[in-house]
C-alpha positions in Angstrom: 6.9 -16.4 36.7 9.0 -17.7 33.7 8.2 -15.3 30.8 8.6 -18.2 28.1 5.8 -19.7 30.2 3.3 -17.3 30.3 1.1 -16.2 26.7 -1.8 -13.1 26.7 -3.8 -16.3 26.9 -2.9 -17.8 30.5 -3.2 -13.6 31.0 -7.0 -13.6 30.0 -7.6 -16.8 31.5 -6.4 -15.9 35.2 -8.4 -12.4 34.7 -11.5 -14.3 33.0 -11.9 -17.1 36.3 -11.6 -14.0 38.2 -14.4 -12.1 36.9 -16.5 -14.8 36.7 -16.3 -16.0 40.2 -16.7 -12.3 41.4 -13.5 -12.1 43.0 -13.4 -9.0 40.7 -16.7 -7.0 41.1 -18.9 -6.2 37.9 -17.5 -2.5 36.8 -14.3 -2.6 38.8 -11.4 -1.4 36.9 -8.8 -3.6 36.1 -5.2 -3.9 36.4 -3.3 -1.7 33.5 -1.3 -2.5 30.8 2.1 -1.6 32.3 0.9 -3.4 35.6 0.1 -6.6 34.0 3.3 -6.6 32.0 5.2 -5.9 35.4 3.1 -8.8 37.2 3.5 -11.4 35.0 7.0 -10.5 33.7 5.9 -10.2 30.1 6.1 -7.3 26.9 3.3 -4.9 27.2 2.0 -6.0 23.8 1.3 -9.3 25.4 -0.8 -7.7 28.3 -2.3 -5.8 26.3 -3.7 -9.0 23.7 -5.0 -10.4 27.0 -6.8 -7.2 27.6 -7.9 -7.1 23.9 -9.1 -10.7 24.4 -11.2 -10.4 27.4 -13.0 -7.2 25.7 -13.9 -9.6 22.6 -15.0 -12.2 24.9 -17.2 -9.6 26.9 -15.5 -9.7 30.1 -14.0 -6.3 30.3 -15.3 -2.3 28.7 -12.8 -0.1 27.9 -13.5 3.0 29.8 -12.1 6.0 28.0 -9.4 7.7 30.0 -9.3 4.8 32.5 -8.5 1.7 30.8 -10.8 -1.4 31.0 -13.4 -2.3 33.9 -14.8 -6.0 34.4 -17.9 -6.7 32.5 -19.4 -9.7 34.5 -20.5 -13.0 32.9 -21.4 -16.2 34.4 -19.3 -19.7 34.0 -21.9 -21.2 31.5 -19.9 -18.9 28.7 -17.9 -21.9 27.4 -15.0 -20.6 25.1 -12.6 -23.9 24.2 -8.8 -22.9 23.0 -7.1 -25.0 20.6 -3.4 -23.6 20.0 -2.4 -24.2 16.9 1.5 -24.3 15.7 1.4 -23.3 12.2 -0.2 -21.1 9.9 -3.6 -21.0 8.1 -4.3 -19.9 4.6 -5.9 -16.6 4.4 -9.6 -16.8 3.1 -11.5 -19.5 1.8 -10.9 -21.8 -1.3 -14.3 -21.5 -3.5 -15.4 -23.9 -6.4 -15.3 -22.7 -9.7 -18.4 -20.6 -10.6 -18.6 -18.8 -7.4 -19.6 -15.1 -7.2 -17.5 -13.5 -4.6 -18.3 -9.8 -4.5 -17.1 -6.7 -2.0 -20.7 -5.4 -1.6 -19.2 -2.0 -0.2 -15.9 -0.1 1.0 -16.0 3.0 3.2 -14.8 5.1 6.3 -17.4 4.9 8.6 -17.4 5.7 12.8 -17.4 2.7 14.8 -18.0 1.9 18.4 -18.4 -0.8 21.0 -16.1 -4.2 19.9 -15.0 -2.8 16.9 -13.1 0.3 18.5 -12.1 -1.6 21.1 -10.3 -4.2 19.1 -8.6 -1.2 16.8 -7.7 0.3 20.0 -9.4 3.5 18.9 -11.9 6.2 20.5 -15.7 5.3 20.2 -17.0 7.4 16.6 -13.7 7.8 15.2 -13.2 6.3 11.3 -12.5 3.2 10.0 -12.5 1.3 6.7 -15.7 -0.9 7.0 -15.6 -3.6 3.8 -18.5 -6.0 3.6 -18.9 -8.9 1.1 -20.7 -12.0 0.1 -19.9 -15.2 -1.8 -22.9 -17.0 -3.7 -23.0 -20.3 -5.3 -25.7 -21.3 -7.6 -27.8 -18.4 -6.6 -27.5 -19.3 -3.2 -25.1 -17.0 -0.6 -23.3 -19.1 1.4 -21.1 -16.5 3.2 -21.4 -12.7 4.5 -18.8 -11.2 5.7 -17.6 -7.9 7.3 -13.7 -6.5 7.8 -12.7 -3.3 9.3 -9.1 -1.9 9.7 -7.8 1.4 10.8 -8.4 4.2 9.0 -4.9 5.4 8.3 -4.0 2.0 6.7 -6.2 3.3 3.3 -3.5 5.8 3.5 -1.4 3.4 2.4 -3.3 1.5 0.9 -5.8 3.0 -0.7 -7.6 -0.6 -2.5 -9.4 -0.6 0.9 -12.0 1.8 -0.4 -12.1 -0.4 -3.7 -15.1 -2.4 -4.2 -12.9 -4.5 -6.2 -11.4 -8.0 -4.9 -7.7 -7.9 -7.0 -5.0 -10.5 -5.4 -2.7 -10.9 -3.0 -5.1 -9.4 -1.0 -5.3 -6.6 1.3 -3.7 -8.0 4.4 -0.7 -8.9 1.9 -1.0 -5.0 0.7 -0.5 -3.9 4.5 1.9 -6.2 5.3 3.8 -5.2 2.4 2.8 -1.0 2.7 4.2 -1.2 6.6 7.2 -3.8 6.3 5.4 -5.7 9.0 4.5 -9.1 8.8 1.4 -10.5 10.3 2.4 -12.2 14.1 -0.9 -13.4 15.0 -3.9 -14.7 13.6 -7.0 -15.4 16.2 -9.9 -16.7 15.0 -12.8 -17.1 17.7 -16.1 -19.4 15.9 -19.8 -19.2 17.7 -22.9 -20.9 16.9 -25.7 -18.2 16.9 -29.1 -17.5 15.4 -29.7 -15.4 12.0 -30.4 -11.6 12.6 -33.0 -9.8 10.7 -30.4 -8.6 7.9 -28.8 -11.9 7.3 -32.3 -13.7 7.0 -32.9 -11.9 3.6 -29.1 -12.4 2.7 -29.2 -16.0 3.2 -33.0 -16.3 2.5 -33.6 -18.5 5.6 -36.7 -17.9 8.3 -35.2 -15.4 11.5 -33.7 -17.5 14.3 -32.1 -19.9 12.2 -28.4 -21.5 13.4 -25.7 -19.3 11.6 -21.9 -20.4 12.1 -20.2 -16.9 13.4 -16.1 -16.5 12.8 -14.6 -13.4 14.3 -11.3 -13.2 13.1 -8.4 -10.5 14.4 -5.2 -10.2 12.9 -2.2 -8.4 15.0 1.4 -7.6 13.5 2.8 -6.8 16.7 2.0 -3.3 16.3 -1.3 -3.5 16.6 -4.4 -4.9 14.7 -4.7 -4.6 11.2 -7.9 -6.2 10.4 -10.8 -7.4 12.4 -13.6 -9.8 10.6 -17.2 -11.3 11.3 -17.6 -14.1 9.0 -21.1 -15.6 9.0 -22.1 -19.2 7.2 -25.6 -20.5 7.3 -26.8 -24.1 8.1 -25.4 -26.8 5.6 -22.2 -24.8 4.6 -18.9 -26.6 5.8 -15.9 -24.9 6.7 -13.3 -26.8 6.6 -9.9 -25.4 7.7 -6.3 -26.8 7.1 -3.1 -25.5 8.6 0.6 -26.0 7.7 2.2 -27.8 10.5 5.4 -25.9 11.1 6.5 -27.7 13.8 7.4 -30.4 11.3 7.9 -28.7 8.5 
C-alpha cells in the first residue's frame, strides 16, 4: 500500500468497520504499534494516532502492559470526517465585555480517556486547567484542558490561574522547539450533566454542544480539551485555506 496514500485515519477506519461488524471480537487485543506501521507501510507515529483515535472514539482500551483490546460498539455510532487543509485559529474570538476566567490549575491523577490520550499510566499526574467564559451574567462556555505533567516543567504558567497571551500551547511550542503538527477536534451533541446544569443554569438533560479537541506535535500530545456550549450559543469556526494561500 502506497504510504502517501494511507493517513492514521483510513488506519482507524479499517480497524473501526472491523470491530463493529465483529470480525474482531469485543476484548480481543489488537494489532501493535510496530505491526500496524509494518502492515500498512507507514511511521509508527501514524499507527499509533489511529490507535489513539479509536480509544477516543470508544472502540479500543488500552490494557497496561498489552497494548489496546477492541471495545465493541454497534454501527449506529455515526462519526462524519471532514479533512480540512489549513489551519484554525486557536480559541475563540469573544465580544468585548466578556469574562473569561481559568477557574483552576493543578496536577491531579487521571485515568480512563484522559491517560489514554497522554499516553500515560492510569493515576499518574497531569496539569488539569478548567475555565469558563460568561457574557452578561450568563456562561456560555466551560471548558477543561489537561497536558502532561512534565510540560509545567517547562512551563510553569500551567499552574497559573491567570490567562496572559500567546497562550499556553504557544509557550510549549516555544519551551520544546516543536511546532504543533496536528490539531483534531471531534464535536458531539449530548445532554447537560449535573455539574454543568448549575454552570450554565439550565434544567439536567438539556442539549449541550461537546468539542474534544487533541493537539499532537509529532512527539506526542501536548494538550487534550472538552469544550462544552449550551443551547443558543453559535460556534462558528473559520480556517485559513492553505492550499491557496
Amino acid at each position: 500500500m502506497d504510504p502517501t496514500e494511507v493517513g492514521y485515519l483510513d488506519i482507524a477506519d479499517h480497524y473501526r468497520r472491523r470491530i463493529a461488524d465483529r470480525q474482531i471480537p469485543d476484548g480481543a487485543r489488537l494489532p501493535s504499534v510496530r505491526d500496524i506501521a509494518n502492515q500498512w507501510n507507514v511511521a509508527t507515529k501514524t499507527a499509533q494516532r489511529a490507535l489513539k483515535a479509536l480509544s477516543m472514539e470508544g472502540y479500543a482500551t488500552s490494557v497496561r502492559g498489552l497494548g489496546y483490546a477492541a471495545t465493541y460498539r454497534p454501527h449506529d455510532f455515526a462519526t462524519l470526517r471532514v479533512r480540512v487543509n489549513g489551519s484554525r485559529e486557536r480559541g475563540e474570538a469573544y465580544a468585548p465585555g466578556d469574562e473569561q476566567r481559568i477557574l483552576s490549575a493543578e496536577l491531579t491523577p487521571v485515568g480512563g480517556a484522559v491517560s489514554e490520550v497522554l499516553g500515560i499510566e492510569p493515576n499518574d499526574l497531569a496539569v488539569l486547567r478548567t475555565g469558563s467564559v460568561t457574557r452578561a451574567g450568563r456562561v456560555i462556555r466551560m471548558s477543561h484542558s489537561w497536558f502532561p505533567a512534565e510540560l509545567a516543567e517547562l512551563v510553569p504558567e500551567l499552574l497559573s490561574t491567570e490567562s496572559i497571551p500567546p497562550g499556553n500551547v504557544a509557550r510549549i511550542e516555544a519551551a520544546t522547539g516543536r511546532k504543533t503538527e496536528l490539531t483534531a477536534d471531534h464535536f458531539t451533541v449530548d445532554i447537560t450533566a449535573l455539574q454543568h446544569t448549575q454552570d450554565f443554569g439550565v434544567p439536567q438533560g438539556s442539549p449541550v454542544l461537546v468539542r474534544t479537541t487533541v493537539r499532537h506535535d509529532g512527539e506526542g500530545v501536548i494538550e487534550y480539551g472538552t469544550t462544552w456550549f449550551p443551547r443558543n450559543v453559535v460556534l462558528a469556526v473559520e480556517y485559513n485555506d492553505l492550499a491557496n494561500a
